[in-house]
C-alpha positions as CSV (number, residue, x, y, z in Angstrom):
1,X,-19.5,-16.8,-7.2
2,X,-16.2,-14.7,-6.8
3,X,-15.7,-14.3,-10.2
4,X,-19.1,-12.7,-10.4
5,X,-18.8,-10.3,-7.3
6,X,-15.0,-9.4,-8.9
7,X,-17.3,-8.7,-12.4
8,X,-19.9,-7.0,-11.0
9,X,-17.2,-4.4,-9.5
10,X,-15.1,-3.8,-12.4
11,X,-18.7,-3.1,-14.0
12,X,-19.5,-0.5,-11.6
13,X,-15.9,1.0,-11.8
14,X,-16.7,1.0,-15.9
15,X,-20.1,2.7,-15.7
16,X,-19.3,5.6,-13.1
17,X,-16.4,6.6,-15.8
18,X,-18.5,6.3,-18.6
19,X,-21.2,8.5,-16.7
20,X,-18.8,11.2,-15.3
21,X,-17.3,11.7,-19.1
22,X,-21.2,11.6,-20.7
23,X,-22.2,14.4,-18.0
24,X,-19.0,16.5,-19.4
25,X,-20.6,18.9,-22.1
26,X,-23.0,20.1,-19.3
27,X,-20.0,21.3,-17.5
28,X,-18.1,23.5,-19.7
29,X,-17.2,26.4,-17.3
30,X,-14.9,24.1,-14.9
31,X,-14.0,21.9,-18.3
32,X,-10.1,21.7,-16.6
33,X,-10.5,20.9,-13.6
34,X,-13.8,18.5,-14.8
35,X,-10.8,16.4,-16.8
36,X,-8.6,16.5,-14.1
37,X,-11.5,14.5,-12.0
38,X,-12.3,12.2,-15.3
39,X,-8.6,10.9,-15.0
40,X,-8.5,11.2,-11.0
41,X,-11.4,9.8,-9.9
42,X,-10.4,5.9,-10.0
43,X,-7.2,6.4,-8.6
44,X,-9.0,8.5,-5.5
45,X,-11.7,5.1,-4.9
46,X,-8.9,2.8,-5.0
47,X,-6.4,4.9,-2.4
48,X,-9.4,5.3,0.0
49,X,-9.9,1.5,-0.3
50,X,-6.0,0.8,0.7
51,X,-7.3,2.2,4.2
52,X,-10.4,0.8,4.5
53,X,-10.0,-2.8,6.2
54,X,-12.6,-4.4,4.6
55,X,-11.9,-3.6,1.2
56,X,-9.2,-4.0,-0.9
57,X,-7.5,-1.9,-3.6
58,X,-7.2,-3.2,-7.2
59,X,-5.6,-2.0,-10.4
60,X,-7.6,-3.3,-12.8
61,X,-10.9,-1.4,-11.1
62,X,-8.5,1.9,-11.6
63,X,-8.2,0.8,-15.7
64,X,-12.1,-0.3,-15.8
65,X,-12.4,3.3,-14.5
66,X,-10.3,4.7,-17.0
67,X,-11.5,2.7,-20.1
68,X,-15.4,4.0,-18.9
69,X,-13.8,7.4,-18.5
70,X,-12.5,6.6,-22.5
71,X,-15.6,5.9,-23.7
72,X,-17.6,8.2,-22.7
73,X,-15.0,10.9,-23.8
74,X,-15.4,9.3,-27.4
75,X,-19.1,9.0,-27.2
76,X,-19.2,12.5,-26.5
């Protein structure tokens, strides 16, 4: 059951980066600061979660957020 929650999250964490880099060509006038959100955006989730007390922080949702992020840069 944990292993499918822990999964399930990583998932989501792989998806949101793969949808942020697919909606990229739409944004071409802000196309710096766009990247800079690409490649900032797991490490912002997880930082919030550090204060959160019923969540915790974990590195591999930052690189699932990062490969998604990946991928969607090379599908585009």
């Amino acid at each position: 059951m944990l292993a499918g929650m822990y999964i399930e999250s990583s998932l989501q964490h792989l998806i949101l980066g793969l949808l942020l880099a697919l909606t990229y060509p739409a944004i071409k006038k802000y196309k710096y600061s766009y990247l800079v959100l690409l490649f900032a955006h797991p490490f912002v989730i997880e930082g919030v979660q550090l204060f959160m007390p019923n969540r915790t922080a974990d590195t591999t949702d930052i690189f699932f957020g990062l490969i998604g992020t990946l991928l969607g840069i090379c599908l585009v």
